[in-house]
PATINU-599001 format. One record per residue: residue in one letter; x, y, z of N, C-alpha, C, O in turn. Coordinates in steps of 0.05 Angstrom, whole numbers, plus 5000, padded with zeros to 4 digits. Atoms other than C-alpha are relative to their C-alpha. Layout:
<rs>
AXYZXYZXYZXYZ...
</rs>
This chain:
<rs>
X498949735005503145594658502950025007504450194998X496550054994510445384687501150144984501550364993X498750025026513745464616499650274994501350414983X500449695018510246114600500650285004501250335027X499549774992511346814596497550135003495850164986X502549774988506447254639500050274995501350445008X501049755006503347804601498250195024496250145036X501349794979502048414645499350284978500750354959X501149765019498049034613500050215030498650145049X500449844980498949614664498050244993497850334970X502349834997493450114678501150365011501150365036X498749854988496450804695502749994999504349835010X497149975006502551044674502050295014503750415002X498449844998504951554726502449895009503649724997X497250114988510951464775499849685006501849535005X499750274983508750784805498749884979499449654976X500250235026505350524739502649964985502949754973X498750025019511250654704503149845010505149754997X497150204988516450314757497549605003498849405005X501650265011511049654750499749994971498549794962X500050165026511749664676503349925003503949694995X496950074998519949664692500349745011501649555001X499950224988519249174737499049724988500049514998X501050205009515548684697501749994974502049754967X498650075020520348864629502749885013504649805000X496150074988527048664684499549685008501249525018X500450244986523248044699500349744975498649804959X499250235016525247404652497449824992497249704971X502650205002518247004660498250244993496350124984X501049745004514847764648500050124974502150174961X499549835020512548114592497850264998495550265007X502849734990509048874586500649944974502749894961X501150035030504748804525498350255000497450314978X501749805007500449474545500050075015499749945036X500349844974500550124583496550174987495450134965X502549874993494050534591501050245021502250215042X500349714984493351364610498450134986497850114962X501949855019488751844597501350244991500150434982X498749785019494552284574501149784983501249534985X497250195030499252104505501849895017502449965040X496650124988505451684520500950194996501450265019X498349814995508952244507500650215025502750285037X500349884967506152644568500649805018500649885041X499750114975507552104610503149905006504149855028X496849994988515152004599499649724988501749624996X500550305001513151254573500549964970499549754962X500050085032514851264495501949775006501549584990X497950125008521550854517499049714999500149534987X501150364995516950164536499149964974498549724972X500350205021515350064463497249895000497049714984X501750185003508549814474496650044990496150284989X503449875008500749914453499550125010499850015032X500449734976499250504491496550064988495450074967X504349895010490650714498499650165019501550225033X501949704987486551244532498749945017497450145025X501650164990483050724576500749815004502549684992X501450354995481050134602498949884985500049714972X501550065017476050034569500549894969500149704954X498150035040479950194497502149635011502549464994X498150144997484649664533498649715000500149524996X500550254987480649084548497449914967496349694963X501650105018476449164479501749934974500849904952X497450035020483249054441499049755000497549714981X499550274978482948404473502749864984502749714964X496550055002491048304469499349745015497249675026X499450314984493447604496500950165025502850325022X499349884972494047874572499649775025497449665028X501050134967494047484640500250115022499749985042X500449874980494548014683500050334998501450444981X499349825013493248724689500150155030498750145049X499649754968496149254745499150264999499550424981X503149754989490949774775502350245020502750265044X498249754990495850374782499850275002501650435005X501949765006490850924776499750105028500549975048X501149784979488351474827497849825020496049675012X500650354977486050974894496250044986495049834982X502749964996478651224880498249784970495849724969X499750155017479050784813500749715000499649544987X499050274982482250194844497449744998497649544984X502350165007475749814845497849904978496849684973X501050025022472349964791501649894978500549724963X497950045016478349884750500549625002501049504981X498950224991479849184781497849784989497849574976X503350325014472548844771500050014975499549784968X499449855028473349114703502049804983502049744959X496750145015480148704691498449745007498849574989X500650304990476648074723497749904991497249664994X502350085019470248074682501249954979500049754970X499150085024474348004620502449755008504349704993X497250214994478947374664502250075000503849924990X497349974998484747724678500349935030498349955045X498749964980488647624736499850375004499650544987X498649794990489948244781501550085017501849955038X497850004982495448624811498450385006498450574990X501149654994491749334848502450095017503549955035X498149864973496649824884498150055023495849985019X501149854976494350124953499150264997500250444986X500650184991489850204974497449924978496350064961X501650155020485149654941498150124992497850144968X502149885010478950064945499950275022501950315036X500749804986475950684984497649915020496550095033X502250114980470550255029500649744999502049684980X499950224989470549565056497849894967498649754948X502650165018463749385009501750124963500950014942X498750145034468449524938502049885004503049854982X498750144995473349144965498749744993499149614973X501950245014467748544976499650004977500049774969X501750055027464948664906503149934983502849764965X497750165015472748534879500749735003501349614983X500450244990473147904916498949904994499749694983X502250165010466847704902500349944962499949714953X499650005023468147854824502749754995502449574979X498050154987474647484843500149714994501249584977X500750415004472146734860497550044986495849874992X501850105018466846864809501449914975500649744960X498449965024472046944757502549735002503749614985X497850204992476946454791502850104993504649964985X497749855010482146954778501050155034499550185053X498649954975487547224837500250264997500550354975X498949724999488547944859501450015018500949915040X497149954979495348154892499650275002499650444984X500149734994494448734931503450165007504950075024X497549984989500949134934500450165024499850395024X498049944979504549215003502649984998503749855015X497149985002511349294983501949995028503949855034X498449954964514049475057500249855002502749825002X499050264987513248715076501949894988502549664994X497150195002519448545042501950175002502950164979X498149834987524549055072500649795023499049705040X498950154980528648665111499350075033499349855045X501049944986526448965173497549945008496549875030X503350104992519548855165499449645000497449535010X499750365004520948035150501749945031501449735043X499150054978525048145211498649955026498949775043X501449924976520848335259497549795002496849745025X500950045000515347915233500549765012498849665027X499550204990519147335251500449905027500249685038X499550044968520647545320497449995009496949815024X502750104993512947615328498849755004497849645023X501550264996510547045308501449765007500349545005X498650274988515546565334500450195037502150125054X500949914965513946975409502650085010502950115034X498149994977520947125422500250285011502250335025X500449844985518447815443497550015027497350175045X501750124981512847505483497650105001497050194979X502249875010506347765492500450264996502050365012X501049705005504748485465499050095016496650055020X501349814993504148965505498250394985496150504983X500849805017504049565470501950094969504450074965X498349885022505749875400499050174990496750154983X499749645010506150585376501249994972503449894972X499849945018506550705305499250314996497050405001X498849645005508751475287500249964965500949744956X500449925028508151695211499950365000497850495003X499849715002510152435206502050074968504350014964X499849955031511152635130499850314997498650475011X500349775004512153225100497649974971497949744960X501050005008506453385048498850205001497350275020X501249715004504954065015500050074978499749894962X501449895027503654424959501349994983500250124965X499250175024508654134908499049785007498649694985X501550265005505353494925496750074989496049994967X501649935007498453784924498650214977497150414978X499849675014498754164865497149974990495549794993X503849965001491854454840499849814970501449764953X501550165024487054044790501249725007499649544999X498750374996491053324809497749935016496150095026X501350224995487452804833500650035041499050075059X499349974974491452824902498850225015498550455006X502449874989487253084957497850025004497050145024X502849965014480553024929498949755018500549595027X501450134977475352624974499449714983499649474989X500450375019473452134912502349844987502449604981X497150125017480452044880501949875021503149675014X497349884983485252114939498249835026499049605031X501450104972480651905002500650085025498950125042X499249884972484352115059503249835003504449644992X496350004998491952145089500649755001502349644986X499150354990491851405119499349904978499449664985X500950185014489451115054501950064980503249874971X496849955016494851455008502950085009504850024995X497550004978500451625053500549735025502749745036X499250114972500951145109497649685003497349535022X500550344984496750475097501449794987500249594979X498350205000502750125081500450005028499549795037X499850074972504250185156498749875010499549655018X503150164993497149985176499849804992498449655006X499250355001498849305142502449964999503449844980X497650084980504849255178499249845014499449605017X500250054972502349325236496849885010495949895033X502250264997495648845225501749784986501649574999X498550315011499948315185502049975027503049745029X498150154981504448295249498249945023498949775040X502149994967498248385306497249904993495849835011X502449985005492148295269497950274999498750504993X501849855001485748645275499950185036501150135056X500049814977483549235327497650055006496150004988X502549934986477449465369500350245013502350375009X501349834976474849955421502750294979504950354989X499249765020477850545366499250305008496950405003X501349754994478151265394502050174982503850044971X498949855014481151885358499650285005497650405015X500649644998483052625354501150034975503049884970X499449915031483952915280500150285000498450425011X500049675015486153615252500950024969501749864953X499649895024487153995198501650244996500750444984X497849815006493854405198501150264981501950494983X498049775024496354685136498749854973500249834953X501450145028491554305080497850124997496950084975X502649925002485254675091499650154971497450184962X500649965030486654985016500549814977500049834953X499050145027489154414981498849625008499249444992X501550234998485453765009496850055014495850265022X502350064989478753495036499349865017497049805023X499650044967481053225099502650055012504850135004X497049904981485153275161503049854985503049694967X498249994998491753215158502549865026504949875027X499350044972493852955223498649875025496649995032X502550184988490552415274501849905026504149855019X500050244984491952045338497949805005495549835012X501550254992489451445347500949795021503249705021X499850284980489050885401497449864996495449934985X501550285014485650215397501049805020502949875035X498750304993486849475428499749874980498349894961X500750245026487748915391499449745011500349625031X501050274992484248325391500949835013500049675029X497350414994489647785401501950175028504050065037X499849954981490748275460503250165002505350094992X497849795001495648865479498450324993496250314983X501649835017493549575461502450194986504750184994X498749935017496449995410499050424995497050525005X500849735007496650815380501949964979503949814980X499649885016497551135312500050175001497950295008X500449675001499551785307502050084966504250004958X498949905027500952125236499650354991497850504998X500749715018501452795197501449964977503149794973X498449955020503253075132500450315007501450464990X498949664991504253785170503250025004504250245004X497650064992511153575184501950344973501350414950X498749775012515454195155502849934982504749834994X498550045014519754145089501849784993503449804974X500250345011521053315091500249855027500949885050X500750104988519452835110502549845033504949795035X497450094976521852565190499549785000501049654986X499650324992519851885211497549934985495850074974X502050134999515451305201501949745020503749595014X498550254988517350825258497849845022495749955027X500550194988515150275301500449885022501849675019X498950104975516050115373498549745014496149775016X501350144987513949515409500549845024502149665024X499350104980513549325475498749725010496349675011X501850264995512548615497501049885028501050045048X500250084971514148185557502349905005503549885027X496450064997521147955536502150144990504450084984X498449825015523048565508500250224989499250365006X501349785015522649145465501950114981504350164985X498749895017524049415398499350224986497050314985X501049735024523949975350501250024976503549954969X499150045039524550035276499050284995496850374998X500949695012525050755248501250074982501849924963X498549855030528151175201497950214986495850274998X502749945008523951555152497649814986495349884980X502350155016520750925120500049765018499649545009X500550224989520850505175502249764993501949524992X497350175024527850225139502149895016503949755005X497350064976532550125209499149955027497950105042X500150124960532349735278501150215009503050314996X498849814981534050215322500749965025502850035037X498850164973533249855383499349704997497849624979X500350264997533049165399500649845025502849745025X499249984970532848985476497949765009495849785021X501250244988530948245485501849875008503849824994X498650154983533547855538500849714988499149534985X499150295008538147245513499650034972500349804967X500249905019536847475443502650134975503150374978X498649835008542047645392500050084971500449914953X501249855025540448135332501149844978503549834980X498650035027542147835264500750204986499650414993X499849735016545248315209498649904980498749684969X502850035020539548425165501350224970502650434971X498949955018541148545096499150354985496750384984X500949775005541049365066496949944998495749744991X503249975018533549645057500850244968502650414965X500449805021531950004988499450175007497950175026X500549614994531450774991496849984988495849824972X502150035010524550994988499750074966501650164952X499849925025521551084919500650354997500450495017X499349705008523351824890498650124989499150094965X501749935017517952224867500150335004498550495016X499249724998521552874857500450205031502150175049X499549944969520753314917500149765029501149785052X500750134975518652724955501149694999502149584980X499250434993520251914978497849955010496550135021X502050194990515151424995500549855008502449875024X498550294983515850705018501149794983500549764960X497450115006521350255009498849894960496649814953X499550065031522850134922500449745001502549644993X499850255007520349424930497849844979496549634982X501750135030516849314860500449844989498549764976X499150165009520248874838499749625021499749415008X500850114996518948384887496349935001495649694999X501850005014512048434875499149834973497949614970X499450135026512448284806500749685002499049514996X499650334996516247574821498349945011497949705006X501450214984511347414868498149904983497449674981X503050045020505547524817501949684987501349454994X499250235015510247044773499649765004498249614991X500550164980511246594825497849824998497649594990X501950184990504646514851498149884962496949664957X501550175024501546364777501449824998500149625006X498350235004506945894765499949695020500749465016X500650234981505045484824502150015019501449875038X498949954981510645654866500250115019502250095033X499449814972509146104918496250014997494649924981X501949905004503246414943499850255001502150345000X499949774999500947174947500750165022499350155041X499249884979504547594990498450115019498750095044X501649864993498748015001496849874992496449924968X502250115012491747684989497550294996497750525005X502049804997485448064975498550015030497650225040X501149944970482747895047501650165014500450295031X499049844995488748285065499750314993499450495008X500549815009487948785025497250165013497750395021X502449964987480648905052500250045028498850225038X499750004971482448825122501150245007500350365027X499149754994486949465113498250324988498250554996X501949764996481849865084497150035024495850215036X501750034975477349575132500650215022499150385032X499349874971481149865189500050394993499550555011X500149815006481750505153498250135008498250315024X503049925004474550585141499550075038499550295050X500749964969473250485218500350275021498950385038X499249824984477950965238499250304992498950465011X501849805014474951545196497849985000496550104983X503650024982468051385229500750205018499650415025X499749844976471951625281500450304991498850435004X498849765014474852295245496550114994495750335002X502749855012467452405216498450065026497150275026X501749994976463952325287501950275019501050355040X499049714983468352955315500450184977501550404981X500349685011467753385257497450104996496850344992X502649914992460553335261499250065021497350225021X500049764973461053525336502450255002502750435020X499249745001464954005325499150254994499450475005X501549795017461054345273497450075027495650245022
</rs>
């Protein structure tokens, strides 16, 4: 496959399907041969890509176009279905976040996966912001020493131009909850830099969403982690009129740093002994989705990697055991959220 050009068919053509069909027409080894929405191209802003446009999946995969891969850019609660779907007919896949809505359709993509002998790239975009490649490096080469502790903060603004009525966003089967469409790009941060977590406690509310979603809004969390240290999450989308931070502190034994901004996009501190900071190259602004930003506008790396890794040059940034591992942790922690609103009630 060196030589060839990699056909991608994207699935979902809103904001983030339609910057993954860009990204794959800016790419040279890349070609978009087919978008998919269940509105017209015209409603979706997408006439300028030129390409087969259908109503489905289904309509898409019974074309049967020359395709080798297809990106799962739909509403997260689709994500799975959508994916085994692409990999029963031998495609490669590329799913956004998060992969699925439970640990067990995650397995069943996997499993569909190495039945099919076909790759799925889950997208985490965040891990290539210079910051986050930064930090990873000081981790795992110890020159912050052991972990003691790390605090990850996520405070977003999110209100009723995001939530607007009849969308998908919000909704318990489409949408899933805040950490799974807001904020678990952080959560594989901060397991791709620490791993996995245990002994999981929590406090959850529900602010200013109680008319326009079907969960809280707002959570602390603490945890340890395995490979030792203990850790808290704390997030909202109550945050008032935009968004403030998403940042990262970590304290270890030779040091301590913090990475903040609103997307987690700037060192802020850096206080290790004998240590001297490199200058790390700009981050991308988050993506722009009218009222609002999300996390860092790194689609395009993505894309090359997919290239990449078919080509035999690389491997996947993000694997599907990754992928799973962050809904994994998700799932866990919304045991916890469900076990205090049933004592509450």
């Amino acid at each position: 496959m060196s030589k060839e050009i990699i056909k991608f068919a994207v699935v979902g053509a809103g904001h983030i399907g339609k910057r993954h069909a860009e990204m794959i027409r800016r790419n040279e080894e890349a070609e978009l041969v087919a978008l998919v929405d269940v509105r017209d191209q015209k409603a979706c802003d997408a006439e300028h890509f030129d390409v087969p446009f259908f109503s489905s999946i289904d309509e898409l995969l019974a074309a049967d176009l020359e395709i080798d891969v297809v990106n799962i850019c739909t509403p997260n609660g689709l994500h799975a279905e959508q994916s085994i779907k692409a990999l029963e007919h031998k495609y490669h896949v590329v799913c956004e976040k998060p992969m699925g809505l439970s640990k067990d359709n995650c397995e069943k993509i996997i499993f569909k996966s190495l039945q099919m002998s076909k790759q799925v790239f889950c997208v985490m975009q965040n891990r290539y912001s210079p910051p986050s490649e930064w930090i990873k490096h000081v981790v795992s080469e110890g020159i912050l020493g052991d972990i003691h502790m790390v605090q990850l903060n996520c405070y977003w603004n999110r209100d009723e131009r995001y939530y607007k009525a009849g969308g998908w966003k919000g909704t318990k089967d489409l949408d899933g909850g805040t950490l799974f469409t807001q904020f678990s790009h952080f959560i594989d941060i901060m397991y791709w830099l620490f791993g996995d977590i245990e002994n999981i406690q929590g406090k959850f509310a529900d602010f200013t969403h109680q008319d326009s979603t079907d969960f809280e809004d707002s959570g602390f969390v603490s945890f340890d982690f395995i490979n030792g240290g203990m850790g808290s999450l704390n997030y909202s989308t109550a945050v008032a009129n935009q968004n403030l931070e998403s940042s990262m502190t970590i304290i270890g034994s030779k040091g301590s740093v913090k990475i903040g901004g609103q997307y987690m996009n700037e060192v802020e501190v850096c206080n290790i002994a004998g240590y001297e900071m490199p200058e790390l190259a700009p981050t991308n602004p988050g993506n722009d989705y009218g009222a609002y930003k999300g996390s860092a506008a790194n689609h395009h790396y993505i894309i090359n990697n997919v290239v990449d890794t078919l080509k035999g040059r690389t491997t996947a940034t993000t694997n599907a055991l990754e992928g799973l591992k962050v809904v994994e942790i998700i799932e866990r922690i919304y045991e916890k959220r469900n076990e205090q609103m049933s004592f509450d009630k």
